[in-house]
C-alpha positions as CSV (number, residue, x, y, z in Angstrom):
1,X,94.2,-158.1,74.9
2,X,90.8,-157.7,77.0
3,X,90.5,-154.8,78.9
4,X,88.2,-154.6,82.3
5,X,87.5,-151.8,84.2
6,X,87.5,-152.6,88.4
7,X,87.7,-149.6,89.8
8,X,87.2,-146.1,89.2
9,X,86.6,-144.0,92.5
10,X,88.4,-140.9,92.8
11,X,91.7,-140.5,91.6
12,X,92.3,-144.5,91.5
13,X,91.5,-146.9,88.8
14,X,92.3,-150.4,88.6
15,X,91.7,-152.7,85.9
16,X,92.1,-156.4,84.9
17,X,94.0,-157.1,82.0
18,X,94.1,-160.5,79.7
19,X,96.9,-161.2,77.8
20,X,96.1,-164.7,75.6
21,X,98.4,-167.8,75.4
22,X,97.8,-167.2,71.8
23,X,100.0,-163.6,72.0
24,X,102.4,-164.9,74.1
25,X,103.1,-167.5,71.8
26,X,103.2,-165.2,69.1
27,X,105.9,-163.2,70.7
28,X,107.7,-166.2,71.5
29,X,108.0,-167.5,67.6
30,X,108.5,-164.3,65.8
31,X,111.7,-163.9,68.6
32,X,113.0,-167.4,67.6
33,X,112.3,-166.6,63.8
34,X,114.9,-163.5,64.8
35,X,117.4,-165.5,66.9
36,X,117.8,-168.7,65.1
37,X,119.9,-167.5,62.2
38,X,122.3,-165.7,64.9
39,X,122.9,-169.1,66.7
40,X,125.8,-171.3,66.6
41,X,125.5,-174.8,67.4
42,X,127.7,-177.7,66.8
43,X,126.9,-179.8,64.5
44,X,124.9,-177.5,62.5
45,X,126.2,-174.7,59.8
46,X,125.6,-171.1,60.7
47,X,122.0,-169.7,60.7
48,X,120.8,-173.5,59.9
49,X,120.3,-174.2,63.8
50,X,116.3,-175.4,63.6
51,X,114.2,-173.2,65.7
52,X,112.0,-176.5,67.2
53,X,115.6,-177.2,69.0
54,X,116.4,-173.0,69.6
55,X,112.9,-173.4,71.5
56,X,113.5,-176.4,73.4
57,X,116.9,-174.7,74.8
58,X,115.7,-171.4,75.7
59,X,112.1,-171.7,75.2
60,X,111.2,-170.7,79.1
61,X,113.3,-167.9,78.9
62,X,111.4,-166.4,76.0
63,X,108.4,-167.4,77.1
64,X,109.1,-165.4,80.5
65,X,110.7,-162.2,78.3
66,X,107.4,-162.2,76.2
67,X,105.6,-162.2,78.9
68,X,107.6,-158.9,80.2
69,X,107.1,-157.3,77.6
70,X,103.6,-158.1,76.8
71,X,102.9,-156.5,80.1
72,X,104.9,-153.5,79.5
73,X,102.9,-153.1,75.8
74,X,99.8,-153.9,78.0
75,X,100.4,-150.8,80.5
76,X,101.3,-148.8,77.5
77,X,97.9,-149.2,75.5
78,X,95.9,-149.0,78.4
79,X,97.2,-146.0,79.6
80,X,96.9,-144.7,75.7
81,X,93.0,-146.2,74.9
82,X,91.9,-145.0,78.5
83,X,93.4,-141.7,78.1
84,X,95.1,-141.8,81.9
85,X,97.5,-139.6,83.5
86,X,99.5,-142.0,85.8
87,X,100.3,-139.7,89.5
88,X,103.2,-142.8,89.9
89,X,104.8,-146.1,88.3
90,X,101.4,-148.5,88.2
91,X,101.6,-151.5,90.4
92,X,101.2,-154.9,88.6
93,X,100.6,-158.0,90.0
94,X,100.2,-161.4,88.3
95,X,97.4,-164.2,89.4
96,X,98.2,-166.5,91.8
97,X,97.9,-169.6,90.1
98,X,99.1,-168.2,86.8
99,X,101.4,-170.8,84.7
100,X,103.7,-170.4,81.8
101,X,101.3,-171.2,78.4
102,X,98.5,-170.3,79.4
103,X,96.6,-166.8,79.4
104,X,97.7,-164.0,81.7
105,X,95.2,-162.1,83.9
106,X,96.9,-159.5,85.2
107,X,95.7,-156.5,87.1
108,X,97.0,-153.2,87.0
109,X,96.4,-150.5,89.9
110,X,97.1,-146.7,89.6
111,X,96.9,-143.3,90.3
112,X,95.8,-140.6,88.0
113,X,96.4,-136.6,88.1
114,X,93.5,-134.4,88.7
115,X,91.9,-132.2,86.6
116,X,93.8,-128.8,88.0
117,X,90.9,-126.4,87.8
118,X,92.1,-123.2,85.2
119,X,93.9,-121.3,87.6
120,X,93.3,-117.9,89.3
121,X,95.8,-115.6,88.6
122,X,94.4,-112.4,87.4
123,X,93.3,-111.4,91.0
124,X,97.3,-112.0,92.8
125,X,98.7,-108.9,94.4
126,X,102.2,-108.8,95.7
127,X,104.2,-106.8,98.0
128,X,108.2,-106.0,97.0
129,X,109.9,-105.4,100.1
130,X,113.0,-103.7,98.8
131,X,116.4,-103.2,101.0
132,X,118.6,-100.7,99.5
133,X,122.2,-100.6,100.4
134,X,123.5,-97.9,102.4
135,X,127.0,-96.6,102.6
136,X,126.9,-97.8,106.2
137,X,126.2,-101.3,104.6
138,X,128.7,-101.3,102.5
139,X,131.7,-99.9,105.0
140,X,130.4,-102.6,107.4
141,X,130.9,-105.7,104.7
142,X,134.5,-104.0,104.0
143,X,135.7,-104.2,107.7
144,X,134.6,-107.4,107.6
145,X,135.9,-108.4,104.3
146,X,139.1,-106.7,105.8
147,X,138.8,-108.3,108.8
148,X,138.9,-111.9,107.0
149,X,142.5,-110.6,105.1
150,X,143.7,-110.4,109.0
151,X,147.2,-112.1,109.1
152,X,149.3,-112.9,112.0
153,X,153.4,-111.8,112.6
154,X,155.5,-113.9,114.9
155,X,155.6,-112.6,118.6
156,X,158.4,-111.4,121.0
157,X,159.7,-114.8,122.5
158,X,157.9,-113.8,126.1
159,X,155.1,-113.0,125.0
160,X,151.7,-114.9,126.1
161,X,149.3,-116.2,124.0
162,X,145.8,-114.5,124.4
163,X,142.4,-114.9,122.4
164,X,142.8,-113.8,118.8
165,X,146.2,-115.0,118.4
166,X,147.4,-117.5,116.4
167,X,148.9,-120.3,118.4
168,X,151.6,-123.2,116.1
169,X,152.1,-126.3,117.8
170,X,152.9,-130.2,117.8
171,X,150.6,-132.0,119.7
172,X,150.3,-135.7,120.7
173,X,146.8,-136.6,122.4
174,X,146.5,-140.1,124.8
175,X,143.2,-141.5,126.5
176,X,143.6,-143.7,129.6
177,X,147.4,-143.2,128.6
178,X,147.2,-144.6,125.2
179,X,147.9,-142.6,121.7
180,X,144.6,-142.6,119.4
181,X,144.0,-142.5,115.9
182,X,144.3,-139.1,115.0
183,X,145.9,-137.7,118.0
184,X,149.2,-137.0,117.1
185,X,150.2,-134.1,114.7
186,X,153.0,-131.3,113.9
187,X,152.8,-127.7,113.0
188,X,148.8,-127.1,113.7
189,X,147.7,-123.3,113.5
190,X,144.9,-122.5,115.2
191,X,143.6,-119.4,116.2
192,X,142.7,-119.0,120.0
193,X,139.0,-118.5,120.4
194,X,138.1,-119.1,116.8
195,X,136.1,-122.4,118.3
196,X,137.8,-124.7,115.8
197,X,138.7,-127.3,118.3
198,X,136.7,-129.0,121.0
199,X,135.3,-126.8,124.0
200,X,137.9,-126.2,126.3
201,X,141.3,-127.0,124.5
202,X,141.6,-123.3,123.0
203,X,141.3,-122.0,126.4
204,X,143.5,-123.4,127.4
205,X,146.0,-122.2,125.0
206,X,145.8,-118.7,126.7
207,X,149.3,-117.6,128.5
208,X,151.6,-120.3,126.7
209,X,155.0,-119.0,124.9
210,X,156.8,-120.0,122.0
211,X,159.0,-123.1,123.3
212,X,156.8,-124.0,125.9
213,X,155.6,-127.7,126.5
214,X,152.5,-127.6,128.0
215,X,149.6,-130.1,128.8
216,X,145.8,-129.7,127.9
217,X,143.4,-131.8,129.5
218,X,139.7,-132.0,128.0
219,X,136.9,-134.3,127.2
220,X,135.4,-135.0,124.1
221,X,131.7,-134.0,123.5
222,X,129.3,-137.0,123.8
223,X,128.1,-136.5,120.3
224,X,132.1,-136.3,118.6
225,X,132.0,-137.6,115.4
226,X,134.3,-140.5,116.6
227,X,132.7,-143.4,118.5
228,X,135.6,-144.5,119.8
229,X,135.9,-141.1,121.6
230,X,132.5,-139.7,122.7
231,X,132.2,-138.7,126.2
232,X,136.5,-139.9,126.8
233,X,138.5,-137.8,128.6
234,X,141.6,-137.2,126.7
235,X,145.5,-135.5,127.4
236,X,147.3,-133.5,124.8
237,X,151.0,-132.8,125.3
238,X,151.8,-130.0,123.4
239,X,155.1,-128.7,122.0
240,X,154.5,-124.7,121.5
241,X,156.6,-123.7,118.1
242,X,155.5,-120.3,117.8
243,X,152.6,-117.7,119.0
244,X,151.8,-114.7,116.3
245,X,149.8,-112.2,116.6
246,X,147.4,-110.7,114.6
247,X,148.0,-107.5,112.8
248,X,144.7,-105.3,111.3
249,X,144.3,-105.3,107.6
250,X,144.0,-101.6,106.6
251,X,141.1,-99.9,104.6
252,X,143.2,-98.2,101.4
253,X,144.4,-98.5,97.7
254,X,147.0,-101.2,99.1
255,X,144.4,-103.8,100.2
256,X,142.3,-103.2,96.5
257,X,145.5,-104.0,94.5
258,X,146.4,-107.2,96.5
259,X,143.3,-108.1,95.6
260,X,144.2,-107.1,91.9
261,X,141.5,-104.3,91.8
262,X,142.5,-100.9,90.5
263,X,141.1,-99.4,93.1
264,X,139.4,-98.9,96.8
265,X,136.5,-97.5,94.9
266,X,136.3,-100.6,92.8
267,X,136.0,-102.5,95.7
268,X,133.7,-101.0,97.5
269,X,131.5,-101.2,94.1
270,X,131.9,-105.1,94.1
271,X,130.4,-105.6,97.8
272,X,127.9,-103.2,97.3
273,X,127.0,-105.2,94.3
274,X,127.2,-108.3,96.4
275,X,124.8,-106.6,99.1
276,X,122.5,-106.1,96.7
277,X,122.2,-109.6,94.9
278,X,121.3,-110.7,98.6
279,X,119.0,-108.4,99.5
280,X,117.4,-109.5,95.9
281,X,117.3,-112.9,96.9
282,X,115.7,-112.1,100.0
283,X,113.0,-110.0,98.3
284,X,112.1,-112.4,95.8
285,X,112.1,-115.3,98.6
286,X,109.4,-113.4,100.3
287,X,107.6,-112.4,97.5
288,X,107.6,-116.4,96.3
289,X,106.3,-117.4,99.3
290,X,103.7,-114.5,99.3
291,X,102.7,-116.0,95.8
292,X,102.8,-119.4,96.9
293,X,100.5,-118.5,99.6
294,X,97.9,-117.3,97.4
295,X,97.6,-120.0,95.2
296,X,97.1,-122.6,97.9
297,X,94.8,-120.5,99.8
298,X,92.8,-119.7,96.3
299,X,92.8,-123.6,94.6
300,X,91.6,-126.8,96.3
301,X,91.5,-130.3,94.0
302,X,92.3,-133.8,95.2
303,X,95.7,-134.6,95.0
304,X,96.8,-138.3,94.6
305,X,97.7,-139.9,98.1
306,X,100.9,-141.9,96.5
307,X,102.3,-138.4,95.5
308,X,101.9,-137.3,98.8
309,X,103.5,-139.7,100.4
310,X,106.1,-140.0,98.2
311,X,107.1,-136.5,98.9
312,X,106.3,-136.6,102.6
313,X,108.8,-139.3,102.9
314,X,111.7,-137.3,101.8
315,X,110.6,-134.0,103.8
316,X,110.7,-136.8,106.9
317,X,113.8,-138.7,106.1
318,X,115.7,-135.4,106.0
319,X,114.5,-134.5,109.6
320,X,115.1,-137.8,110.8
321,X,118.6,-137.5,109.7
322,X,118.9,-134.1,111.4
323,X,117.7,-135.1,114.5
324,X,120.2,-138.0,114.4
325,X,122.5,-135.2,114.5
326,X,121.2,-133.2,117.4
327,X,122.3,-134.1,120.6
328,X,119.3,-135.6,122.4
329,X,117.9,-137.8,119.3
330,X,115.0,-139.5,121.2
331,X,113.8,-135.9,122.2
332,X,114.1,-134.6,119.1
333,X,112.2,-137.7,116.9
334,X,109.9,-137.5,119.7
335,X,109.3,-133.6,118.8
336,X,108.6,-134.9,115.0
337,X,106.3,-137.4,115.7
338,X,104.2,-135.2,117.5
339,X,104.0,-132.5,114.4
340,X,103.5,-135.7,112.0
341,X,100.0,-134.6,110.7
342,X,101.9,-131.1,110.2
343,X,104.4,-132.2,107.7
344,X,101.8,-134.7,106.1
345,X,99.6,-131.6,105.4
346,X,103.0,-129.6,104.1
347,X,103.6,-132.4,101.4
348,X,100.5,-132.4,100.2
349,X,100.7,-128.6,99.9
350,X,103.9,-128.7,97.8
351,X,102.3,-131.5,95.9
352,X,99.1,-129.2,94.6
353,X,101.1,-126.4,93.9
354,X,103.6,-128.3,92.1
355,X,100.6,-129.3,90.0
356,X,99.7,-126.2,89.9
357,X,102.3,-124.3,88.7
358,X,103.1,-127.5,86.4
359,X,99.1,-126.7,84.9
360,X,100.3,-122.9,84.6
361,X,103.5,-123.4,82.6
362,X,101.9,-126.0,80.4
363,X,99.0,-123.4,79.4
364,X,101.3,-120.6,78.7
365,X,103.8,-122.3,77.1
366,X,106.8,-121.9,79.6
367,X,109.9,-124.4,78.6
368,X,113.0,-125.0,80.0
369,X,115.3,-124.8,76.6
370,X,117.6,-127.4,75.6
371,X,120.6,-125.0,76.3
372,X,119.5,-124.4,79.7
373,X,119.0,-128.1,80.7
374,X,122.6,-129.1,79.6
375,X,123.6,-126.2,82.0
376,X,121.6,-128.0,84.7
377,X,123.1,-131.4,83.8
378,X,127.3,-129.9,83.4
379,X,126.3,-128.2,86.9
380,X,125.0,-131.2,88.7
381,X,128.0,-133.2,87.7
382,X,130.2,-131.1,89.5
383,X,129.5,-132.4,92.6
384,X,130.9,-136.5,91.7
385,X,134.6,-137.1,91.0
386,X,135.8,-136.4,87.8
387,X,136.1,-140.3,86.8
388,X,132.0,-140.1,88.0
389,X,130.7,-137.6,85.8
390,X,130.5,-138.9,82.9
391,X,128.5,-141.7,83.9
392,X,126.2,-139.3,85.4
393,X,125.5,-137.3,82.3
394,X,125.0,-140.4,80.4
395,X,122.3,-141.4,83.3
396,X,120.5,-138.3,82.9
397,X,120.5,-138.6,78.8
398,X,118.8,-142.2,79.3
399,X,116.2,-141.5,82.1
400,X,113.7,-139.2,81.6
401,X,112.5,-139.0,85.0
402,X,116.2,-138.2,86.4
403,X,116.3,-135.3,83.8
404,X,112.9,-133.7,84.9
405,X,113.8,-134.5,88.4
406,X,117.0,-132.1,87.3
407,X,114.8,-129.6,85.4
408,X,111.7,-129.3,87.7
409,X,113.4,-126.8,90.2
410,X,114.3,-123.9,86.9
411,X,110.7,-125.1,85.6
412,X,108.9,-123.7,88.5
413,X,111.0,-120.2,89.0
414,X,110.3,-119.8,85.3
415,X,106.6,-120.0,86.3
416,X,107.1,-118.0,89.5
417,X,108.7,-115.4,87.5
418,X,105.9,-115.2,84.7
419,X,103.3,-114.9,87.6
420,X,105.4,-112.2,89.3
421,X,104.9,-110.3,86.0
422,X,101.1,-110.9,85.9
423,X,99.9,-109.6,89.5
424,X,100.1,-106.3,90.5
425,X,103.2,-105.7,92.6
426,X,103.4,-102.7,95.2
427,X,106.8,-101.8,96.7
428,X,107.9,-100.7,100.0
429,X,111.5,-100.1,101.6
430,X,112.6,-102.2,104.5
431,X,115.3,-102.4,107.0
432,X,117.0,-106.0,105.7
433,X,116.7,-107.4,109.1
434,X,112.7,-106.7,108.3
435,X,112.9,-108.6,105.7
436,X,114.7,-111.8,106.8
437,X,111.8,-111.6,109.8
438,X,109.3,-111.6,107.8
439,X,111.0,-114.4,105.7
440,X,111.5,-116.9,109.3
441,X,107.6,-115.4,110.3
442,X,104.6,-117.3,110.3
443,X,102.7,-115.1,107.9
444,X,105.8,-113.4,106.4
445,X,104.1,-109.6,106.9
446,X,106.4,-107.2,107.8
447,X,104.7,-104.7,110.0
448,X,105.1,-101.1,110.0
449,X,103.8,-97.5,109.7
450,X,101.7,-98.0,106.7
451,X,101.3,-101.1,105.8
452,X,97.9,-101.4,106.6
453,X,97.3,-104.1,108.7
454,X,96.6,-103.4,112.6
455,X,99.9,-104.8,114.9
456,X,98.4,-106.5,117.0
457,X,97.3,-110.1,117.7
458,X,94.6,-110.2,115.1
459,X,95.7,-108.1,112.3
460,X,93.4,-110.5,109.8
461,X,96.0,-111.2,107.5
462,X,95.3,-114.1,105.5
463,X,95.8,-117.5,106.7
464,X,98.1,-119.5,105.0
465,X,97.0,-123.6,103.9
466,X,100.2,-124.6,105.3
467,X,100.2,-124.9,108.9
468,X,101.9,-122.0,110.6
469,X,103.8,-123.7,113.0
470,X,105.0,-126.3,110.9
471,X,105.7,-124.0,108.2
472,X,108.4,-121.9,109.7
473,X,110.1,-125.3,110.7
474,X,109.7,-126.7,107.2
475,X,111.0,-124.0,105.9
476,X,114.6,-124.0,107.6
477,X,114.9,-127.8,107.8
478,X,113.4,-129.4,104.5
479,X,115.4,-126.5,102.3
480,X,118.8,-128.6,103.5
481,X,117.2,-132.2,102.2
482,X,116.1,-130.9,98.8
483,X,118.0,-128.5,96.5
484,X,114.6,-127.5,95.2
485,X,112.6,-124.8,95.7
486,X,112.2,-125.6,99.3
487,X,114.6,-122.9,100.6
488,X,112.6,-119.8,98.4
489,X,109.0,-121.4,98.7
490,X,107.2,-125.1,98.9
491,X,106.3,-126.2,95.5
492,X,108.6,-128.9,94.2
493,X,107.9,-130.8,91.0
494,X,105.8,-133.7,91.0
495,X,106.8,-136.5,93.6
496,X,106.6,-138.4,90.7
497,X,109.5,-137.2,89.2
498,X,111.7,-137.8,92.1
499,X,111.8,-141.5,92.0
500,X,114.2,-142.6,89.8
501,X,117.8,-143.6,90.6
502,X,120.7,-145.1,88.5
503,X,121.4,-148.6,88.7
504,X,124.9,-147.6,89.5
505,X,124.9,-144.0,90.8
506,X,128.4,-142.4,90.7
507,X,130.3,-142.2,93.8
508,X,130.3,-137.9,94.8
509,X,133.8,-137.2,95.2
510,X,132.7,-136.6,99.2
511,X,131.9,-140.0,99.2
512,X,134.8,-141.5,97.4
513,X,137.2,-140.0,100.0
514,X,138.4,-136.9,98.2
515,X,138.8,-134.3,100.3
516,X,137.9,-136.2,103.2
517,X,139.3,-137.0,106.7
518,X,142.7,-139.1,106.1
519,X,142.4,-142.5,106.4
520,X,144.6,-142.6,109.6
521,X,142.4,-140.1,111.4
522,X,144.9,-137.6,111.5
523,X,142.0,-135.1,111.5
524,X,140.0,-136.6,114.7
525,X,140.9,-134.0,117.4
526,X,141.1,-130.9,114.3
527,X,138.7,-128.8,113.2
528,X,137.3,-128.4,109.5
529,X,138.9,-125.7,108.2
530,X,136.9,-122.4,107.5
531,X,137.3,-121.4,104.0
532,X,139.3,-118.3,102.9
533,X,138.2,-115.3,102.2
534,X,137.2,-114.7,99.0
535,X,138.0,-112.2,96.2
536,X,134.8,-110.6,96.0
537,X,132.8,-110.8,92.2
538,X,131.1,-108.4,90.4
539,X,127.3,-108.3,91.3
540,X,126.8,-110.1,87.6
541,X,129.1,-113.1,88.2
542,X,128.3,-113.7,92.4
């Protein structure tokens, strides 16, 4: 194999590559050598089949399959002799006029990492912003927690439904005087005022009696999840079975024990533990981003532009599917386009300070154990049906990049967490809506007496490299598209190790209708159910 250099400017190299007739052919005789004695052919005795007639059968084919892999060996010792770091998947492209037989020029084009400068870490300082939990806190999040255990007693016959009480009915829904899929149903609870229905039916509800038949007239919302129905004015007749109201939960021993608790006490010691693994999270949110901040605003390298866009890609798929959801689309894609350089200027943030960070946990030895990555892998699977998941873990066993793609997100809170041990960390107490400000701010600095910055316009806190407007809004909306580190900070792994997909991904059980909408549409005019309330867990298990 010959080996030329054609480019080398920047992070991108490209090279032309000769592979000889000679090699091929090679390939192509020691693989017939191999196959011949395997081959059955009539008129011949097992393993006697000559290989001059195994060629002249499937002699293209292993010319074409020696020529695959001769590329693939190709890539492999270039990369190896030339000592490169490829950013992404090299492109290869054959010459034009190239022929089976002869010699193959092919040229390969790539992408190398940077050399990521030795970081600077011995100079980060960091701010805790601490929220502790007050008895207030904690009565509040009982009442609620009570309030969720609310349940509803059947009515006096004349009395009329109002908001809050629980309304069980048939109903049967027409448009233009015709039933629709999904219109008709018995024995529906709903809760009058709980907003579970579409605006203006609930309303409605308001005065009726148990054994009343009554009428609801409304229109469906222009952006209803049904096609069929957007924008349709619609008639419910309504058969009203029963009307219960709701009756308080009370604060006392009696609503610890239905909960199997020993105790009031022991409840209130569960939320209060609950609190504070929030207010935790929020604290080490901020303080991630705080981090984050300074090593963007601290380390500037070249970062390679197919990374980049790689990741920019998914940050702008995600908020193209959200504003698909919002109710003026065109408005709201025409809102993205015009913060386009913003978002391109976010990914390649999260790119260098997922190299970054990679560079840190490399020098210092930071792994993600063997143990912890088959947690990763049992945990990811939950989320495809049962008949799925195997197939899933078997995907992530064979494919390397799936697996990092997997272990990149506990990879870089690892690093985080080493870093927050290495700068020098002051603490102050905070209110927790402080905090969750400071988290949605621009600059995340929560002002007040003594923190030292003037509060004013100009307070010359440190810019961050993100841009500020764009940051707050990646913030909220590319945290839903990735379950990386996007909702605590912006350094994912490597673009790189996002690309890989199996050949045959398993169906998530959302997808293969469990748990969905019935087939029949039965669902079209309910709401989704809002989940129970839920035990609460010990601070430790949460």
């Amino acid at each position: 194999m010959q080996t030329v250099e054609t480019l080398n400017e920047g992070l991108k190299r490209a090279y032309q590559v000769i592979i000889t007739a000679q090699e091929i052919e090679a390939r192509v005789a020691a693989e017939i050598k191999r196959v011949a004695p395997q081959m059955r052919m009539p008129g011949f005795r097992p393993g006697k089949v000559p290989g001059n007639l195994v060629r002249k059968m499937h002699g293209p084919a292993l010319t074409q399959e020696a020529l695959n892999s001769s590329i693939q060996e190709g890539i492999q010792q270039l990369v190896a002799e030339q000592r490169l770091r490829p950013a992404m998947q090299p492109a290869v492209s054959l010459a034009d006029d190239y022929e089976l037989g002869k010699d193959v020029d092919i040229k390969i084009e790539l992408e190398v990492l940077p050399d990521v400068p030795a970081p600077a870490i011995d100079a980060l300082k960091l701010e805790r912003l601490v929220v502790p939990v007050s008895d207030a806190a904690v009565d509040a999040q009982l009442r609620r927690f009570a309030d969720q255990q609310k349940r509803h007693e059947d009515a006096p016959s004349a009395y009329q439904a109002a908001t809050g009480d629980q309304v069980i009915m048939d109903f049967a829904g027409k448009v233009n005087g015709i039933a629709f899929d999904g219109g008709t149903g018995e024995d529906m609870a709903i809760e009058i005022g709980s907003g579970q229905l579409i605006p203006g039916f609930e309303d409605q509800l308001i005065g009726v009696k148990a054994g009343d038949d009554h009428v609801v007239n409304v229109t469906f919302p222009a952006d209803y999840q049904v096609e069929e129905l957007k924008a349709k004015d619609a008639v419910f007749d309504l058969k009203i079975k029963a009307v219960r109201r709701p009756v308080a939960t009370s604060i006392d021993e009696d609503l610890a024990t239905s909960l199997g608790l020993e105790s009031l006490e022991q409840l209130r010691g569960l939320l209060k533990g609950q609190l504070e693994q929030e207010h935790n999270g929020l604290t080490r949110t901020h303080m991630k981003r705080k981090l984050l901040d300074q090593l963007a605003a601290g380390h500037d390298f070249p970062v390679p532009p197919s990374m980049v866009e790689a990741e920019f890609q998914q940050i702008w798929a995600q908020l193209e599917r959200e504003a698909d959801s919002e109710a003026d689309p065109a408005a709201a894609r025409a809102e993205m386009d015009a913060e386009r350089a913003d978002y391109q200027a976010i990914a390649e943030r999260r790119v260098r300070l997922g190299l970054l960070l990679s560079e840190i946990g490399q020098a210092n030895g930071i792994e993600v154990s063997q143990q912890e990555m088959n947690r990763l892998v049992a945990q990811a699977a939950q989320q495809y049906s049962p008949q799925d998941r195997q197939r899933f873990i078997e995907y992530v066993r064979q494919e390397p990049m799936a697996a990092a793609q997997l272990r990149a997100p506990l990879y870089e809170d690892k690093v985080v967490d080493w870093l927050f041990e290495k700068a020098e960390v002051s603490e102050r107490e905070v209110t927790r809506e402080a905090l969750e400000a400071a988290i949605e701010s621009d600059d995340g600095h929560v002002h007040g007496p003594g923190c030292g910055h003037d509060h004013d316009d100009g307070d010359g806190h440190a810019a961050s490299a993100q841009p500020a407007k764009a940051k707050a809004k990646a913030s909220a909306k590319v945290a839903k598209a990735k379950g990386d580190s996007t909702a605590e900070g912006d350094a994912p792994e490597p673009a790189a190790t996002k690309k890989a997909k199996p050949a045959a991904k398993p169906v998530p059980a959302a997808e293969s209708g469990e748990g969905a909408v019935p087939a029949d549409g039965a669902a079209a005019a309910k709401p989704t159910r809002k989940a129970a309330a839920k035990k609460p867990k010990p601070a430790a298990d949460a």
